[in-house]
C-alpha positions in Angstrom: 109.0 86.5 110.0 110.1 88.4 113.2 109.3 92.2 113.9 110.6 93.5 117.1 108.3 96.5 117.8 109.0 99.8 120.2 106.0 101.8 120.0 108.6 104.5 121.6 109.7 105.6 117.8 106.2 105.7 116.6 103.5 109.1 117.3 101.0 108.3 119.7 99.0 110.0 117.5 99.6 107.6 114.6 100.5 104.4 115.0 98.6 101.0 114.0 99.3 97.2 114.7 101.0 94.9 112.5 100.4 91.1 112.0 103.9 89.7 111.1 103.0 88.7 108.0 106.2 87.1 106.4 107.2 88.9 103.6 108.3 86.6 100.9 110.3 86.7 97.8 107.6 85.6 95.5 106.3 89.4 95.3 109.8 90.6 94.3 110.5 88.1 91.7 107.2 86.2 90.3 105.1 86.9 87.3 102.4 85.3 89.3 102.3 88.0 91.9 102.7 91.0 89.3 99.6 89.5 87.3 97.3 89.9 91.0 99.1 93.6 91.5 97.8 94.0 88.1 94.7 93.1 88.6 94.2 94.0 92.2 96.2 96.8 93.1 97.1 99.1 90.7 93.1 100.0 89.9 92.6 100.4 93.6 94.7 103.5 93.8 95.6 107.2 93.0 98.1 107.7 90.8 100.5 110.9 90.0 100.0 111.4 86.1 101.6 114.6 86.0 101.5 118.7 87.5 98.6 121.1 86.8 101.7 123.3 85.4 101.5 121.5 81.8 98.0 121.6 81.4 97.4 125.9 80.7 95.4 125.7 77.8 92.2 123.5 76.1 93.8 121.0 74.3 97.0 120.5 76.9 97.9 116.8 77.4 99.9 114.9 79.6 100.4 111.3 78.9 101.5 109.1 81.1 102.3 105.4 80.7 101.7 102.7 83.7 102.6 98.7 83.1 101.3 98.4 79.7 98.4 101.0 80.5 98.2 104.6 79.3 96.4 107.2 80.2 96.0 111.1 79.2 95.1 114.1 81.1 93.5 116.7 78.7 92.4 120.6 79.7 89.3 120.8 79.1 87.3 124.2 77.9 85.8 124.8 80.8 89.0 124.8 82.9 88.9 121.6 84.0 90.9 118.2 83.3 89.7 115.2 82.3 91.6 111.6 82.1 91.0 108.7 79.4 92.7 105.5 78.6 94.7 106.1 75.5 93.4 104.1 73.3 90.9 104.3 70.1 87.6 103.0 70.5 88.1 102.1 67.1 90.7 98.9 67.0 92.8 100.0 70.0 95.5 101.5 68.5 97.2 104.6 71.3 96.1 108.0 70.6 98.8 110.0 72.3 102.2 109.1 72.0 104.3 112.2 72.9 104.6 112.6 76.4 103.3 116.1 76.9 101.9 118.8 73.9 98.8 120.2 72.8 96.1 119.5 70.2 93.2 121.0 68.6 91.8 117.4 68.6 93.0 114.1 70.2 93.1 112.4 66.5 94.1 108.7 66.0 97.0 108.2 63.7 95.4 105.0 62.1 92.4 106.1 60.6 92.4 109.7 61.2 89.4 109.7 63.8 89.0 112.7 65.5 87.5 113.3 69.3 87.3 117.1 70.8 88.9 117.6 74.0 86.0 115.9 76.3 86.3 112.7 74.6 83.6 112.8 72.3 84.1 111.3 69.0 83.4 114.5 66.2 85.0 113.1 62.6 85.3 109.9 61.5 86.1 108.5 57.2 83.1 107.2 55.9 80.5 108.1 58.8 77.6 106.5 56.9 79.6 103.1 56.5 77.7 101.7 60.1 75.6 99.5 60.8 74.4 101.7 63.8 74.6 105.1 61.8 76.9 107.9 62.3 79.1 107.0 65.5 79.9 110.9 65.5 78.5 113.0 68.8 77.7 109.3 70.2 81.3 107.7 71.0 83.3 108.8 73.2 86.7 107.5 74.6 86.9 105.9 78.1 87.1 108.3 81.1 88.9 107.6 84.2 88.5 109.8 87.6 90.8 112.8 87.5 91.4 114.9 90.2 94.2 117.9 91.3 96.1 118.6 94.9 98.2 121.1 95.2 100.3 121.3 92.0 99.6 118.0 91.3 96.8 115.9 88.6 95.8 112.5 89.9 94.2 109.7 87.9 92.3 106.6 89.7 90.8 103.4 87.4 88.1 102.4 89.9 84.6 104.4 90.8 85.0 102.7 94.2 88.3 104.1 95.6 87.2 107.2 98.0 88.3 110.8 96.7 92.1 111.4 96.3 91.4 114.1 99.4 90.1 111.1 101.6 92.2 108.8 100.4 95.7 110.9 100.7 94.5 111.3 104.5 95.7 113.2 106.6 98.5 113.7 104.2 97.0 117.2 102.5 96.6 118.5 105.7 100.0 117.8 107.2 101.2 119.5 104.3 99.6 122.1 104.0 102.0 124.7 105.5 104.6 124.7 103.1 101.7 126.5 100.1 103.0 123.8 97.4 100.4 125.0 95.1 102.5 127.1 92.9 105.7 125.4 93.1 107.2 124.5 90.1 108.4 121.6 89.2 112.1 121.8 87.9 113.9 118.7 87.8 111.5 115.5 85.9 114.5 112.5 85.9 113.5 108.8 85.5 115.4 105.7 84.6 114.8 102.5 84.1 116.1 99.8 86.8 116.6 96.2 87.0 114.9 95.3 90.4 111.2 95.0 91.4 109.6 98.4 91.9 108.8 97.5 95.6 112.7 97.3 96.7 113.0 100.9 96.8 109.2 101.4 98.4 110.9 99.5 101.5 114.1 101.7 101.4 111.9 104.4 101.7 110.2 103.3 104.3 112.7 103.3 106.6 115.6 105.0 107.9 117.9 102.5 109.0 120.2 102.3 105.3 121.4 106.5 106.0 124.4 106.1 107.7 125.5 103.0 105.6 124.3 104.8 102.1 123.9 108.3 102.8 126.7 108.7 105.1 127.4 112.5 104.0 123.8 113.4 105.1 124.8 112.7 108.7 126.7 116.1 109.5 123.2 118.4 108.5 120.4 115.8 109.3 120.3 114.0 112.5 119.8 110.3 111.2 119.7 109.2 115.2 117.6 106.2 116.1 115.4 108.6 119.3 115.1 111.7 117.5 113.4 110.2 114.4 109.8 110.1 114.5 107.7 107.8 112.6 104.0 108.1 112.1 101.8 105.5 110.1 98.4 106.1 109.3 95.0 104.3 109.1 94.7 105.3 105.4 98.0 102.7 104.5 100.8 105.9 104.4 103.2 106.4 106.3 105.7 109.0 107.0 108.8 110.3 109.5 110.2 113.5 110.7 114.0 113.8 110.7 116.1 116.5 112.2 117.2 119.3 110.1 120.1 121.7 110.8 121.7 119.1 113.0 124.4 116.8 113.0 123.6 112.5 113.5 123.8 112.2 117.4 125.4 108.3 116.0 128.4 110.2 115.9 129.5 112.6 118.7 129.4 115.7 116.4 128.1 117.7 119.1 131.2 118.6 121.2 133.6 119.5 118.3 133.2 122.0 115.7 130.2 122.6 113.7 130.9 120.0 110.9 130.7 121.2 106.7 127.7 121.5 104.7 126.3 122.8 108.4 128.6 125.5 108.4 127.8 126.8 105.0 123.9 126.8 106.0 124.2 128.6 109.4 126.4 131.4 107.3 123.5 131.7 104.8 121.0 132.7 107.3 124.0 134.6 109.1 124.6 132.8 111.4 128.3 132.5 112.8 129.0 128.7 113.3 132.0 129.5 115.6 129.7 130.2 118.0 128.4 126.6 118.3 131.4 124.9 118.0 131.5 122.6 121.4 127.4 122.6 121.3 126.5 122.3 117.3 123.1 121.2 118.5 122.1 124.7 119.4 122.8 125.8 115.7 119.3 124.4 114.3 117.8 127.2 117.0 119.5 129.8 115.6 119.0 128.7 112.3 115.1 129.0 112.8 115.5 132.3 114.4 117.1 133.2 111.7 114.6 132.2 108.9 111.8 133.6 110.9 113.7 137.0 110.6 115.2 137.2 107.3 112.7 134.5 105.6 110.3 137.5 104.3 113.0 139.9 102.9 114.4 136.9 100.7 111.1 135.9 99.2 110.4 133.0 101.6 107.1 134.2 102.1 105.8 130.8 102.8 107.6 130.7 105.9 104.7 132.5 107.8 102.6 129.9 107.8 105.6 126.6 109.0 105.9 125.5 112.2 109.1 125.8 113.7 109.5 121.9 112.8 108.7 122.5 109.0 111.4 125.3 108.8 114.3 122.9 109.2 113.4 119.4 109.2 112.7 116.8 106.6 109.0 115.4 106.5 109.3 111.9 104.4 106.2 110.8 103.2 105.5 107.4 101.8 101.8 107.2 100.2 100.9 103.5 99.5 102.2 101.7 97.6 104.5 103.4 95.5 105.1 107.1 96.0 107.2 109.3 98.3 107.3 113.0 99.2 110.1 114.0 100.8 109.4 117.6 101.9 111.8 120.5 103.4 111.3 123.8 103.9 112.6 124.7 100.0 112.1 121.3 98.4 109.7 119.1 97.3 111.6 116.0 96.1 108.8 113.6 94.4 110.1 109.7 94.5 108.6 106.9 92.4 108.8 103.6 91.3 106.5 101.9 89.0 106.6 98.5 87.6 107.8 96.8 84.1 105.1 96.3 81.4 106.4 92.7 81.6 109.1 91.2 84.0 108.6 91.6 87.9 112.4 92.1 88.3 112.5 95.5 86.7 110.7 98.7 87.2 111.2 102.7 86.1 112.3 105.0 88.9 111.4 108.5 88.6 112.8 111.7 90.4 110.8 114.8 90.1 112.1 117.9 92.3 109.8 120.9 92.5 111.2 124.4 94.3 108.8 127.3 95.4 109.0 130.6 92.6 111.4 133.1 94.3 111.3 136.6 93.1 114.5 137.1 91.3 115.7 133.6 90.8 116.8 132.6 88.0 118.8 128.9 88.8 119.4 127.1 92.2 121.0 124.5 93.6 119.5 121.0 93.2 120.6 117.1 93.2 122.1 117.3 90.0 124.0 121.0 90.6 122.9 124.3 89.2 119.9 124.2 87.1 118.2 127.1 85.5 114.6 128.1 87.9 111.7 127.3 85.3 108.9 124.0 84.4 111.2 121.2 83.5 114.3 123.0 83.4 115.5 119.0 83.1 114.2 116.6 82.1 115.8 113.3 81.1 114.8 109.2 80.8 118.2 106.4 81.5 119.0 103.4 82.0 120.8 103.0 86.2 124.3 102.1 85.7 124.9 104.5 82.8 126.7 107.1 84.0 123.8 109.5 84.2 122.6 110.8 87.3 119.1 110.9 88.9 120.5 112.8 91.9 123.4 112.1 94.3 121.1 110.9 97.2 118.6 108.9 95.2 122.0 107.3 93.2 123.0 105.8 96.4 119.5 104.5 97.0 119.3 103.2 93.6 122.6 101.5 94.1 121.5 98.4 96.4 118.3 97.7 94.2 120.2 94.9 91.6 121.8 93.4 94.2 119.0 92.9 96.2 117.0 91.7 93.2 119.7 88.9 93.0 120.0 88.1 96.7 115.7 87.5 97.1 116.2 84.7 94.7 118.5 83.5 96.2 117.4 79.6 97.8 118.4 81.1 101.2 116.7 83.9 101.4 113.6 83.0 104.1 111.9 86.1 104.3 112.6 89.2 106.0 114.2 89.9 109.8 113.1 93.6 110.4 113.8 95.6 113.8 111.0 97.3 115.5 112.2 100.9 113.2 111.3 98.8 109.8 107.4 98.6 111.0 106.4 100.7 108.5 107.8 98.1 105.5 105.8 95.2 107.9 102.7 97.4 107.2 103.4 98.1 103.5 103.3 94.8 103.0 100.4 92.9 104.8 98.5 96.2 103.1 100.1 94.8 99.8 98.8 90.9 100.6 95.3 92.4 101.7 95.1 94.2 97.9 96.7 91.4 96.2 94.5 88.9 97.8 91.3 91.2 96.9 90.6 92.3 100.4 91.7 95.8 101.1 91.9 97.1 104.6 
């Protein structure tokens, strides 16, 4: 394959090398290469099982269900949360099967036996009928690492992997600003999709499908080649900054009037658009004056503590391999495919959007329209192509994922041509061989 690089896009600061891997249609399409992800990726990683926010009391689970894995995250007594594999140590059969709730006991539907909150095993039928004695007080159900960021709970399958701190690097940090800890998370979509889960890991690691797909973005974010930023990092993320409060400079925007939804946004912080019309790049200055004064007095207290870049523009952040943060000022939008139990050409999308608690509100504005402000406010599975919305944005993304699938099997496809601004989906994916091939970087 052929990568045309310039290191002119990319941070000084972070930037690594890529080999030129070619990145073949095998991983998209073969059961093969989904059996050594199996086996070689997916318990190599951190993965997002849920928010802290539905875990308030001992006996709180969250269950969530990975390729034909499943895992639970259970409060524990002490304040804590632990993580097991769903499953009876017993003959196997899934412990959990609601999706979120709260139990006394984690008790197994089959034979009725009982385990307290920490995993330990404290009723069983017959406890003398063993050949080892009473399993009571000595079984216990399989633990996996469990650890929280922000408003987040994390779950990793390998004692190897470093800490989810370490290995989010320097992603916590860089985020840091915006005080996610109490946001809430209001908006829990997720569909399933006929394409491999990786097709929309490499649309989100680039920005060169906006003004084909997301045209309508162009007039408030600045989708322009120079002004985008990308940064990749030596823990296998990547993100980009894109201009906020700013029309695309694709599109000479700059000398006419200040275009609509920009209008509407400079009048909520008052700010009188007519007086950018002729030189609408100026607005995103005001803008940020703007918030810096009037911020506090409408709840915004977390704008303190942004830089001036964090006030207005969009920080899209793509944590290897499969989830993306897209961060603004007001929004956390959390992105994620995952793959099919059993057929590499279909995977379950999910859409979480999470808002920071402003006193007084009671619904905002979000992908879907108005929504009521509170946990989960919505929160719907579907199948893409039904009618049913996951958002408007991430409908357009989802809208080139079949037809992709069908084009990489395709006898003509040869592997990917990427310009130098789709480096970060080179990277992705000689990380992804590396895993695959049992040799992490």
């Amino acid at each position: 394959m052929t990568v045309v690089e310039n290191k002119s896009r990319y941070s000084p600061d972070f930037d690594v090398e890529v080999r030129g891997d070619t990145i073949t249609a095998d991983r998209y399409i073969s059961k093969e290469w989904m059996e050594k992800e199996k086996q070689n990726l997916w318990p190599k990683v951190w993965h997002l099982g849920g928010v802290v926010a539905e875990l308030e009391e001992e006996g709180d689970f969250i269950r969530h269900n990975f390729g034909k894995e499943s895992v639970i995250m259970v409060k524990q007594a002490d304040g804590g949360i632990k993580a097991f594999y769903n499953t009876c140590p017993h003959r196997g059969n899934r412990l959990i099967v609601g999706e979120s709730g709260s139990v006394p006991r984690i008790t197994c539907g089959y034979h009725g036996w009982q385990f307290d909150t920490d995993g330990t095993l404290v009723s069983v039928q017959d406890p003398d009928d063993f050949a080892g004695g009473n399993p009571c007080g000595k079984t216990k159900l399989a633990e996996l690492r469990c650890e929280t960021w922000g408003p987040f709970v994390f779950w990793c399958m390998d004692d190897d992997v470093p800490p989810l701190a370490q290995w989010m690097a320097p992603l916590q940090e860089r985020l840091a600003n915006y005080g996610l800890d109490n946001w809430v998370r209001v908006l829990k979509l997720s569909c399933d999709a006929e394409f491999n889960w990786k097709i929309i890991r490499d649309n989100f690691n680039e920005s060169y499908h906006l003004p084909t797909i997301h045209p309508e973005l162009a007039t408030f974010i600045n989708d322009g080649l120079p002004t985008t930023l990308f940064e990749m990092y030596e823990s296998g993320h990547n993100s980009m900054w894109m201009i906020g409060h700013q029309a695309t400079t694709r599109v000479d925007y700059h000398s006419a009037e200040v275009p609509a939804p920009l209008d509407d946004i400079a009048r909520a912080w008052g700010v009188d658009p007519a007086d950018y019309n002729g030189h609408t790049g100026d607005i995103r200055a005001a803008i940020i004056k703007a918030k810096r004064e009037l911020g506090p007095s409408r709840g915004y207290h977390m704008y303190a503590n942004m830089t001036d870049q964090q006030l207005v523009d969009y920080f899209h952040c793509t944590l290897f391999p499969n989830l993306t943060l897209t961060m603004s000022p007001e929004q956390l939008q959390v992105l994620r495919t995952e793959p099919h139990p059993t057929d590499p050409e279909k995977c379950i999308f999910q859409h979480w959007c999470l808002y920071p608690p402003i006193e007084g509100q009671k619904e905002l504005v979000g992908p879907i329209g108005t929504v009521p402000f509170k946990l989960d406010s919505v929160v719907r599975h579907s199948t893409y192509g039904d009618g049913v919305s996951l958002g408007f944005v991430a409908d357009q993304d989802l809208s080139i994922g079949t037809t992709q699938q069908q084009g990489l099997n395709s006898r003509g496809f040869k592997g990917c041509l990427l310009p130098g601004q789709e480096k970060r989906i080179q990277r992705f994916h000689e990380l992804l061989n590396d895993y695959v091939e049992g040799k992490p970087a």
